[in-house]
N, C-alpha and C positions, 0 to 999 in steps of 0.2 A: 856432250858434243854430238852424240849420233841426232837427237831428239832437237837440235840445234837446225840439223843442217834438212830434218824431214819436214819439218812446220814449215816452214817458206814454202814446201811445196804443195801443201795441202789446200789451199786457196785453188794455186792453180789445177791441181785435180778436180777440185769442186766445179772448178767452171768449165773444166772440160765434159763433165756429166751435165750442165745444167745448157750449155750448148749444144750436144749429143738429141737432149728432147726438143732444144728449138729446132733444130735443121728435121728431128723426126716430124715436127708437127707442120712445120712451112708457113709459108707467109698468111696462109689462110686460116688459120687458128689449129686447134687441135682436131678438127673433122676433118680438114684440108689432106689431107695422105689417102684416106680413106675415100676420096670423091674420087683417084684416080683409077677403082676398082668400076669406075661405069666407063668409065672411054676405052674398056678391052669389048670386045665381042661378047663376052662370056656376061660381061658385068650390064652389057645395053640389051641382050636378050631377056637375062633374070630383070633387071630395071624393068621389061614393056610387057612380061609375064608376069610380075607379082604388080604391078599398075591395072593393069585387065583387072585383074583376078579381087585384088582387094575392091574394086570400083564395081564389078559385078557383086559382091557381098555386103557394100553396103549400100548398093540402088538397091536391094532385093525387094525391100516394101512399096517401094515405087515402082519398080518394073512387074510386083505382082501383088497389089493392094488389097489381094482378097487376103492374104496369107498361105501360111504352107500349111492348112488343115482344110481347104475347103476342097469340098467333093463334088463330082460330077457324077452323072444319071448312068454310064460305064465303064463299070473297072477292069484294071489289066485289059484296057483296050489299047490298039498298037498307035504308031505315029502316025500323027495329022497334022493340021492347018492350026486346027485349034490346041492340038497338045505337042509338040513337037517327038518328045520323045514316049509319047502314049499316057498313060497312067496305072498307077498304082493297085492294091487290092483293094480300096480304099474308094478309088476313083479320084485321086485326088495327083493331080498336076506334077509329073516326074522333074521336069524340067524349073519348076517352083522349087521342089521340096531341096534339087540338089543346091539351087541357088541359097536357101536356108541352111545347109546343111555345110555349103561355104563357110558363112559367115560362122557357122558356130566351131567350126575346125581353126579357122583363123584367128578368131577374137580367145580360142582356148591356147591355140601355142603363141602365139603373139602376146599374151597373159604370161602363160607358166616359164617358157622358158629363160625371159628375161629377170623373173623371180628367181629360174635355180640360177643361173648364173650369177646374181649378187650375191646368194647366199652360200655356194659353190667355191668363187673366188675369196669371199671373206674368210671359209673355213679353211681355206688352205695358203692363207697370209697370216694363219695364227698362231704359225711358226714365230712368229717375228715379237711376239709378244712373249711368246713363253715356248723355250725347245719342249717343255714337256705337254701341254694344249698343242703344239703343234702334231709331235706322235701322234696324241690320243685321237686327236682330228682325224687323222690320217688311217688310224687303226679302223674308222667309224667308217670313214669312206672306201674302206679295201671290203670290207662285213658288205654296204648295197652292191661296192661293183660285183659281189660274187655273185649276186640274182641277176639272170637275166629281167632285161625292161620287161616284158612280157608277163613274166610271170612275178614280177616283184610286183606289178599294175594289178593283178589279180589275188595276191595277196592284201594288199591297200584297199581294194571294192570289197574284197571277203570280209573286212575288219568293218568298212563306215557307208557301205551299200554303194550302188551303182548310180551315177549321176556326174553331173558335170564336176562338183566339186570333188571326187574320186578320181578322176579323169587328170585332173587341175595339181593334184597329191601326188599321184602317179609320176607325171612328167617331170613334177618339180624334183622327187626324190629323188628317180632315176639318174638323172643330170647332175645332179651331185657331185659324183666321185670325176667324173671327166674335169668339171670345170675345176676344180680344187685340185687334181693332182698337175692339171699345168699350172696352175697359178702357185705352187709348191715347188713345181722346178723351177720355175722365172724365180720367185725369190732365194733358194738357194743357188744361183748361180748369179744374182745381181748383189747381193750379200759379200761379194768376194770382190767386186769390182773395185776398182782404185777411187774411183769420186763418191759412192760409198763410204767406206773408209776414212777417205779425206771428210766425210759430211761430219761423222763420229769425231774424228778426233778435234774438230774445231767445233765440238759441243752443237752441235744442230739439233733441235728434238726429233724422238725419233719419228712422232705423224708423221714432220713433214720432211722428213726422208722417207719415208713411205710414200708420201704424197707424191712430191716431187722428182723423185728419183727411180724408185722401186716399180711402184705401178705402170709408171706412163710405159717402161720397158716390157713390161708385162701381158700389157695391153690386147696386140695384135690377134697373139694364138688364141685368148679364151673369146675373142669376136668372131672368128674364123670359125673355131668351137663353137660359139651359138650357131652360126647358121645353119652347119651339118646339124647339129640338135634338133633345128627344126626340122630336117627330113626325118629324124629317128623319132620326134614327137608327131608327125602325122600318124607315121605306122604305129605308136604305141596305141593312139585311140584307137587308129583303123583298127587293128588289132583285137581291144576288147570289145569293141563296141562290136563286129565279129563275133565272137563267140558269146554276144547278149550281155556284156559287162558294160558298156557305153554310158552314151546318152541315152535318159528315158523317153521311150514313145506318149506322146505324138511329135516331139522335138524330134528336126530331122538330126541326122550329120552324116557323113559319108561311108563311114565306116558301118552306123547301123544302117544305109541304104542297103549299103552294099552286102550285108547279113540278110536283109529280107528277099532282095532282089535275085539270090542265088538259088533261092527255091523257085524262083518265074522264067530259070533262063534258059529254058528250052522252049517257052511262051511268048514270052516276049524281053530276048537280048539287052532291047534297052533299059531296060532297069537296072541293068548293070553297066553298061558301056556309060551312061551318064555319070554316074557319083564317080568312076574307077578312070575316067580319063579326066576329070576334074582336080581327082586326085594323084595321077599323075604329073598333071601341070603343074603343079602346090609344091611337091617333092622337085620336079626341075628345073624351077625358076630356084628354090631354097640350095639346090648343088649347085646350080651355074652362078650365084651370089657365090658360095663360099668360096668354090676357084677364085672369081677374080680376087675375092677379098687376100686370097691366102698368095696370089700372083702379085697384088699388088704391097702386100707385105715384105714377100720375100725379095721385089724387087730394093725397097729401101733397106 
């Protein structure tokens, strides 16, 4: 009798979760919610600062076709006509090297981070396969968060040397336990939902209750999550590449500019004021995305 009167209702639970993710997604498909994070201020500022900024990193070879290694007749000479922001020890084009040094800051977290976070979210949805690979996951991911990024980055170069794919190791581990331990509360607490449930007991497999149910709800925070990750992945290169753990010279990046440049700045300022407000830009177009994102989140 009891099991009589619950089956009738398990459809209609089903379809109450299965219209929960169309009204989430909107008429405009599943990106459609998410477009509504550039019509805030926060979202058309970060929009016209990572637009700039990616568009200056990949004109770089076209706006400076010698490259970021060609030198000039003097170094650590200050701001001109011909060098805006002076040059280097080197003699070699400050304003070049940071534009290089763009592009490889960008094309390395625009790389890594979107790698920890697949691998990130999958480790902490592997609950759902098995409660005990879920713990253990879990237990793996509590072991990186206990390293600071910093010094977890520097343990990873001390193991496979200094270089971009160090750099690349670094970030992806790091981000790890973030993205996993949300994507581990989303699904213990959408595991409990009623169309959930309803999906089980009318035998649904379990993918695509995962697919269709679990994930799409899940979704939001660990997006939100990437893009603060991108302000935490500048600073982890800026970071190493700082204290000479980075990218190898003559390869620029901002973080090794900005290690060299700090021994010239009572010489000449701009060696630092280029790579260090470039890099500021990078980090506040990546916070003034996550608000809108996490605004426009919270609004639905």
């Amino acid at each position: 009798m009891t099991m009589a009167k619950k089956t009738p209702a398990a459809p209609a639970l089903l379809e109450i979760g299965e219209s929960t993710v169309r009204r989430r997604r909107g008429r405009g498909g599943a990106l459609a919610p998410y477009a509504q994070a550039f019509r805030t201020a926060k979202g058309i500022a970060a929009a016209v600062l990572l637009t700039l900024l990616v568009a200056l990193a990949l004109l770089a070879p076209v706006l400076a076709p010698g490259g970021y290694d060609q030198q000039a007749r003097d170094a650590l000479a200050g701001p001109s006509a011909a060098h805006l922001l002076g040059t280097d020890e080197f003699g070699r084009d400050i304003v070049v090297r940071t534009l290089y040094g763009l592009r490889t800051d960008l094309g390395l977290i625009l790389t890594a981070v979107p790698v920890s976070m697949v691998i990130g979210t999958l480790l902490g949805l592997a609950g759902y396969v098995s409660r005990l690979l879920g713990s253990a996951t879990q237990r793996v991911l509590d072991i990186i968060l206990g390293f600071p990024g910093l010094i977890l980055g520097i343990m990873i170069v001390m193991m496979i040397g200094a270089g971009w794919t160090a750099l690349f190791t670094a970030i992806v581990t790091a981000g790890l336990p973030g993205f996993g331990r949300l994507a581990r509360a989303g699904l213990l607490a959408q595991q409990q939902r009623e169309y959930v449930l309803a999906a089980r007991v009318l035998g649904v497999p379990r993918p695509t209750v995962m697919v269709r149910h679990i994930l799409p709800n899940v979704v939001d925070p660990i997006l939100v999550q990437a893009t603060v990750y991108m302000v935490v992945a500048i600073f982890i290169e800026a970071g190493l590449s700082i204290v000479g753990l980075g990218i190898n010279p003559p390869n620029p990046s901002l973080g090794a500019m900005l290690n060299v440049g700090a021994r010239y700045i009572d010489s000449l300022p701009a060696y630092v004021l280029g790579p260090g407000l470039v890099l500021l830009l990078l980090a506040l177009s990546f916070t003034l995305l996550s608000d809108a994102l996490n605004q426009a989140a919270n609004r639905r």
